[in-house]
ROSE-4610 file (N, C-alpha, C; in Angstrom, 1 decimal, always signed):
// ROSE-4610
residu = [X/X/X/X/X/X/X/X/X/X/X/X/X/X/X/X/X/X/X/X/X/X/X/X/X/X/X/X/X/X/X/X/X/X/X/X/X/X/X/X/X/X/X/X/X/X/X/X/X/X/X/X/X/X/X/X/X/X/X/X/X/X/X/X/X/X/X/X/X/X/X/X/X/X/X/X/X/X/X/X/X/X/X/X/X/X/X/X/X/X/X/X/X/X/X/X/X/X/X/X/X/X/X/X/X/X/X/X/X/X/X/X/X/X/X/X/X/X/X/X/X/X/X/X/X/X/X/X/X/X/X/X/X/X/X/X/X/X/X/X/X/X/X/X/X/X/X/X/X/X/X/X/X/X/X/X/X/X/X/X/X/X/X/X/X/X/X/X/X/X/X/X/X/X/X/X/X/X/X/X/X/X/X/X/X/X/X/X/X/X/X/X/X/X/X/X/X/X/X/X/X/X/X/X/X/X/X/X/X/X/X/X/X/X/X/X/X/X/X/X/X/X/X/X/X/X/X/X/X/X/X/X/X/X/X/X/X/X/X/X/X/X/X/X/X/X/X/X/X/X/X/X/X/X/X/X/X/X/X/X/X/X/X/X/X/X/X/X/X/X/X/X/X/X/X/X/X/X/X/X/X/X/X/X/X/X/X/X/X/X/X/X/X/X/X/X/X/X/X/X/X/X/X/X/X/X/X/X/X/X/X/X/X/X/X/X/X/X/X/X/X/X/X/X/X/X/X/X/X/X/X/X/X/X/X/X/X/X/X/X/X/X/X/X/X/X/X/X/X/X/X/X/X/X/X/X/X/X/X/X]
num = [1/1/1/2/2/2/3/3/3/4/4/4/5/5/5/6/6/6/7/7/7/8/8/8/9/9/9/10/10/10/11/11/11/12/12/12/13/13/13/14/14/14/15/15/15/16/16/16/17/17/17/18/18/18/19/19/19/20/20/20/21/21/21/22/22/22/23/23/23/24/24/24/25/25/25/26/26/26/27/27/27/28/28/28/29/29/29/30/30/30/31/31/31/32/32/32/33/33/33/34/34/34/35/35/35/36/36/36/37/37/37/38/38/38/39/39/39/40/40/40/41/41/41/42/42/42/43/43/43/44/44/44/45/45/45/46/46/46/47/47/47/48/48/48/49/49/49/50/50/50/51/51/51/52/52/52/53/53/53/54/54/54/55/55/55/56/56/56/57/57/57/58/58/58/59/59/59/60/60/60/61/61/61/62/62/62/63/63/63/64/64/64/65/65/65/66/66/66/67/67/67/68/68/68/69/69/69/70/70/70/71/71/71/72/72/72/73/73/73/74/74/74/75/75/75/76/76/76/77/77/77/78/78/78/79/79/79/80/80/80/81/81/81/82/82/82/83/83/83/84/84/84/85/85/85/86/86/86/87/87/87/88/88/88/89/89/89/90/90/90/91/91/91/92/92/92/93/93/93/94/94/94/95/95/95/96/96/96/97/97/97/98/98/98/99/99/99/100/100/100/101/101/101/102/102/102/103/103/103/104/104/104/105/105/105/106/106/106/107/107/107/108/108/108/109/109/109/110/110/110/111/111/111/112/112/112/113/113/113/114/114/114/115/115/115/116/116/116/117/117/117/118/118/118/119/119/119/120/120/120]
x = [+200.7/+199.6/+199.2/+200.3/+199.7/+198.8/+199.0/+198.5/+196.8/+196.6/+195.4/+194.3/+195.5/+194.8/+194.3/+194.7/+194.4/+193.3/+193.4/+191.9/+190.8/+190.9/+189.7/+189.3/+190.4/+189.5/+189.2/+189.5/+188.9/+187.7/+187.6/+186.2/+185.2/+185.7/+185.0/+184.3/+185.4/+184.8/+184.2/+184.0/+182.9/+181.4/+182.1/+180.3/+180.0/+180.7/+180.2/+179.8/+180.4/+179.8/+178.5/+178.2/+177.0/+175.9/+176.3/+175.4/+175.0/+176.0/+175.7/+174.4/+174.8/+174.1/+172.6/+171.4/+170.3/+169.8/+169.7/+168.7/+169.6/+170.7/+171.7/+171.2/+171.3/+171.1/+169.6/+168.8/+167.3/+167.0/+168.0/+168.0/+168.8/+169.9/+170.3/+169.4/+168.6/+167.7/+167.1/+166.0/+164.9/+165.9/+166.9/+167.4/+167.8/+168.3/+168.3/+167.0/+166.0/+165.1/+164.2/+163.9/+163.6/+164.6/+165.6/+166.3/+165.8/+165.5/+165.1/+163.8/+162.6/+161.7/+161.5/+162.7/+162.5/+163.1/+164.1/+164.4/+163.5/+163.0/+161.7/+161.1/+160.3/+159.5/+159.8/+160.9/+161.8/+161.7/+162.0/+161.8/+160.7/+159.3/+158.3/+157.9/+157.8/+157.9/+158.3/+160.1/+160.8/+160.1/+159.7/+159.1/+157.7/+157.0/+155.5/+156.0/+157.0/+157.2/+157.5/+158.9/+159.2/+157.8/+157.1/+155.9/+154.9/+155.3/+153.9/+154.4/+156.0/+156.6/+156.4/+156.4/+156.6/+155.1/+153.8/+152.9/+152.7/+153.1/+152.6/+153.2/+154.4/+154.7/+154.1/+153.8/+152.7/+151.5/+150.7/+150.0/+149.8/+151.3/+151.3/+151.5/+152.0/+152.0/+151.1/+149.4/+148.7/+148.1/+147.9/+147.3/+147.7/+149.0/+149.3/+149.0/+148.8/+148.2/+146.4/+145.7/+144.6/+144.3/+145.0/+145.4/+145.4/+146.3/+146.7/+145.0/+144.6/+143.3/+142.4/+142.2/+141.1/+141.0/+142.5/+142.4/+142.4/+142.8/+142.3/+141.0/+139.9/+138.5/+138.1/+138.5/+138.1/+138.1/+139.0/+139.6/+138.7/+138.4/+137.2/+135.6/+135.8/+134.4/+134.2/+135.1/+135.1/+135.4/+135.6/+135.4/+134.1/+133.3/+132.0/+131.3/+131.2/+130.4/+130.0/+131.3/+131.1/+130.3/+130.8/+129.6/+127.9/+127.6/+126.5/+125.4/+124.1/+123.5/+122.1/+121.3/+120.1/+118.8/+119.8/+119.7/+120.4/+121.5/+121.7/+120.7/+120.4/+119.8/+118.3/+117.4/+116.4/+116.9/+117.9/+118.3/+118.6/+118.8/+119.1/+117.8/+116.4/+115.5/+114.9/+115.5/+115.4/+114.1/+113.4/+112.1/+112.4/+112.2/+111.9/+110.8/+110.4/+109.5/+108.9/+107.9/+107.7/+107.9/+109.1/+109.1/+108.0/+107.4/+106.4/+107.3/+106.9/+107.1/+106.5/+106.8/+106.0/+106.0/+105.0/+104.8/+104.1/+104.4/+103.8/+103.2/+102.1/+100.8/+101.5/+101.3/+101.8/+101.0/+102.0/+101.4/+101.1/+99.6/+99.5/+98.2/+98.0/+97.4/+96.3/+95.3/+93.6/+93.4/+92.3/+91.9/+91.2/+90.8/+90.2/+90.8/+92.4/+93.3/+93.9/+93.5/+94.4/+93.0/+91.3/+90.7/+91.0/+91.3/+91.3/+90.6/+90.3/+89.6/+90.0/+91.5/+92.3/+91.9/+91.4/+90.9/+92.2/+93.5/+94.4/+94.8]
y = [+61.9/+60.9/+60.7/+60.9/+60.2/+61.7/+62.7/+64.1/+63.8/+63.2/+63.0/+62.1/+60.7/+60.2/+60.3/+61.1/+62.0/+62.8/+63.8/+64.7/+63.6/+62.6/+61.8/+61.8/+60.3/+59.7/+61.3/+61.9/+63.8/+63.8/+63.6/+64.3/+62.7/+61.7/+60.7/+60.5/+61.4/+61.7/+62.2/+63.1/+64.3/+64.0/+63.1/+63.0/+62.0/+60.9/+60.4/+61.0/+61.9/+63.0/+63.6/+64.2/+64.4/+63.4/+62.2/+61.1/+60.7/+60.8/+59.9/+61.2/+62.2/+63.2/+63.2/+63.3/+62.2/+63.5/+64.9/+66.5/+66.5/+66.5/+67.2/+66.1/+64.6/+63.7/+64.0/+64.6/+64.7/+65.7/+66.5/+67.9/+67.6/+66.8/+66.5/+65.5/+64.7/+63.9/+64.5/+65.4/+66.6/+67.4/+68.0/+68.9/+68.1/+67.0/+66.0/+65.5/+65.4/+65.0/+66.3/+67.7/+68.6/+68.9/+68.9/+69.5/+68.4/+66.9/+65.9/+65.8/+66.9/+67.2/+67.7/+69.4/+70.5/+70.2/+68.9/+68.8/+68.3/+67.5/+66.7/+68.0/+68.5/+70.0/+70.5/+70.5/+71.3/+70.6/+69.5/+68.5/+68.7/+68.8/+68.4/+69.9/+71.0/+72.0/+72.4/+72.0/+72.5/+71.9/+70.4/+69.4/+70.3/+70.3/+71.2/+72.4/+73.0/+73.9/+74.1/+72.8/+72.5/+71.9/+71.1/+70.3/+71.8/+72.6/+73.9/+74.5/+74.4/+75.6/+74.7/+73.4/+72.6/+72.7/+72.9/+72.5/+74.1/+74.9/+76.5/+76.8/+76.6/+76.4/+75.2/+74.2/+73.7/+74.4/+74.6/+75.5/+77.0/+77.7/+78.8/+78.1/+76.9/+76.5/+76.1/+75.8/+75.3/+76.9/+77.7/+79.1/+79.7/+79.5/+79.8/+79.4/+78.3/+77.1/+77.6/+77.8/+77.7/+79.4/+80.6/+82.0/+82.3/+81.6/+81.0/+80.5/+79.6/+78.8/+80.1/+80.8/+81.5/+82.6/+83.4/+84.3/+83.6/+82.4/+82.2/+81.7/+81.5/+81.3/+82.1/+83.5/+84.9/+85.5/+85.0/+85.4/+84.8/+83.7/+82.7/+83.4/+83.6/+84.3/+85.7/+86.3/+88.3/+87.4/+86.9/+86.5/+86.1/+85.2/+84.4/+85.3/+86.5/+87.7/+88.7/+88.7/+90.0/+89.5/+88.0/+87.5/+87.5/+87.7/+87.4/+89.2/+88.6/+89.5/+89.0/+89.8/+89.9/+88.7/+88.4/+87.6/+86.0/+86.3/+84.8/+84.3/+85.3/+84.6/+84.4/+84.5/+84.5/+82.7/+82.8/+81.1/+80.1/+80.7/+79.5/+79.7/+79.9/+79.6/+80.7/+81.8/+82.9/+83.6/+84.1/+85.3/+86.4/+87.6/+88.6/+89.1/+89.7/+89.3/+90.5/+91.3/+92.7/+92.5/+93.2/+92.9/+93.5/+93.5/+93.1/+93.6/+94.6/+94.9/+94.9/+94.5/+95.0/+95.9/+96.2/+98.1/+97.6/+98.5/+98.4/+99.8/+99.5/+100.6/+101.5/+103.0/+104.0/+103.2/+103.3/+102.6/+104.4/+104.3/+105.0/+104.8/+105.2/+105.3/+105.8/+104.8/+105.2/+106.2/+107.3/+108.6/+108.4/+107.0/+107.2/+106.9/+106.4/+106.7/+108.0/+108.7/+110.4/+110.7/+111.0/+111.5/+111.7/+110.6/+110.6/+109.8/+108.5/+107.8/+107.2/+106.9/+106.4/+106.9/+105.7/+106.1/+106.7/+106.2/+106.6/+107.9]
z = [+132.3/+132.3/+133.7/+134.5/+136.0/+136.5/+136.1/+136.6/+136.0/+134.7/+133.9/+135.0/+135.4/+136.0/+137.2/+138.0/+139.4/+139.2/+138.2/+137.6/+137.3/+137.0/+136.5/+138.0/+138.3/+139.7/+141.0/+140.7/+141.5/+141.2/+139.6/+139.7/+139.6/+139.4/+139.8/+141.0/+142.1/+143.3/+143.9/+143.1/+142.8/+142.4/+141.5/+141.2/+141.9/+142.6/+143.6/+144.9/+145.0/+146.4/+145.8/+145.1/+144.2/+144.3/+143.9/+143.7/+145.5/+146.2/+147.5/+148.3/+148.1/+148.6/+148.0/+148.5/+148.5/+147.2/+148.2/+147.4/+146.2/+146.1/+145.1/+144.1/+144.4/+143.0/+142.8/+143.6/+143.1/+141.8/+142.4/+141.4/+140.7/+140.3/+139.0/+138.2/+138.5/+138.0/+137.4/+138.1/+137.7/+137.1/+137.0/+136.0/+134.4/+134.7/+133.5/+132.9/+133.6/+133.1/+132.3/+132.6/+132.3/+130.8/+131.5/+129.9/+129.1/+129.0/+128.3/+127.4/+128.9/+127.9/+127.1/+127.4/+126.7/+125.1/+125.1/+123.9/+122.9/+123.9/+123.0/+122.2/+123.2/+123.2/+122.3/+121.9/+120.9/+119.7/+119.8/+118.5/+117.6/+118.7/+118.7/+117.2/+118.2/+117.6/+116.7/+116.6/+115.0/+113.8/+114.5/+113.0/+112.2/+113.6/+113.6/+112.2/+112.9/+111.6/+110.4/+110.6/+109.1/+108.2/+109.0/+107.9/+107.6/+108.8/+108.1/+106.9/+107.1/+105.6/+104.6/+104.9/+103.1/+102.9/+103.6/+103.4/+102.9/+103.1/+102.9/+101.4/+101.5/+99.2/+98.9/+99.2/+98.2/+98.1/+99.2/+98.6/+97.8/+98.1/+97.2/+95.8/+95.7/+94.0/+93.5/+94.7/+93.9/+93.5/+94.8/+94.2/+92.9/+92.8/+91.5/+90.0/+90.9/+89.2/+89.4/+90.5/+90.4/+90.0/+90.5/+89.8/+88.1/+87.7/+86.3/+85.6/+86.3/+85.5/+85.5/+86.8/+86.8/+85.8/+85.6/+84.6/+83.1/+82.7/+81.6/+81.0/+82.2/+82.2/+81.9/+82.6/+82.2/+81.2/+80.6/+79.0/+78.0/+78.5/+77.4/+78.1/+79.0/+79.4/+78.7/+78.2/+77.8/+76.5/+76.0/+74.5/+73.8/+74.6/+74.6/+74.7/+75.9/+76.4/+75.3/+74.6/+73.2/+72.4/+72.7/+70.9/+71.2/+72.1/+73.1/+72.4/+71.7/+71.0/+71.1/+71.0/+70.7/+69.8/+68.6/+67.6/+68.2/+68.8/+69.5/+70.1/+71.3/+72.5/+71.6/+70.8/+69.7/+69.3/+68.5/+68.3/+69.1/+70.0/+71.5/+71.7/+71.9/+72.1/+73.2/+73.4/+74.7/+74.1/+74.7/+73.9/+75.0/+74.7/+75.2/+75.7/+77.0/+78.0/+78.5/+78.6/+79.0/+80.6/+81.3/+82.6/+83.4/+84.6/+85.6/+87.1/+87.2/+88.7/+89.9/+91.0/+92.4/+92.9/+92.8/+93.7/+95.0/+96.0/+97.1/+97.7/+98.2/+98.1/+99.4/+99.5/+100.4/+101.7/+103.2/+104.1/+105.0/+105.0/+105.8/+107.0/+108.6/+109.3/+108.8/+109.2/+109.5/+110.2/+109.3/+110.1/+111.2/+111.5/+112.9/+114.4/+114.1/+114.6/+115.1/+113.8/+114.1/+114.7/+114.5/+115.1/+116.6/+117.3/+118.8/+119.5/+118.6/+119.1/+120.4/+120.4/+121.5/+122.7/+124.4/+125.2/+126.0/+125.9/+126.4/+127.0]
């Protein structure tokens, strides 16, 4: 016990030699204080992550629900699509229509351009 209490007040003494010494306590300050940030830093960061992973499976669960909806839209779409005829679109009130195109006339240079009229 008396050997324990010798090692204590030693290094009690120690860190008072540390502490009285003006650079050495500056740099343990700034070393304490740095490691203080970095944990923060760290904090700061792990949280950042953890909320991105819970936010990343929620959204793979909505994709899945919204995956899910879209293929059975499709399914009611290719069902609807087959029934879809000539005679329907006639009762829904559709007419058939002779289509009408734009043509656009061949663009070509005036012969009095090719003559040579150019003073150039």
């Amino acid at each position: 016990m008396k050997k324990a209490s010798q090692k204590f007040k030693t290094y009690i003494g120690q860190a008072r030699a540390i502490a009285d010494n003006g650079f050495r306590h500056k740099m343990l300050v700034f070393i304490l204080l740095s490691f203080g940030f970095l944990v923060i830093c760290y904090g700061v960061i792990f949280g950042s992550m953890v909320l991105n992973i819970a936010k990343h499976r929620s959204l793979d669960k909505e994709m899945i629900f919204l995956a899910n909806e879209v293929s059975s839209l499709e399914l009611v779409y290719l069902s609807k699509s087959g029934k879809v005829d000539l005679n329907l679109s006639k009762v829904l009130g559709f007419r058939e229509i002779k289509p009408a195109f734009a043509t656009r006339q061949s663009f070509t240079m005036k012969s009095s351009l090719i003559a040579g009229d150019n003073e150039i």
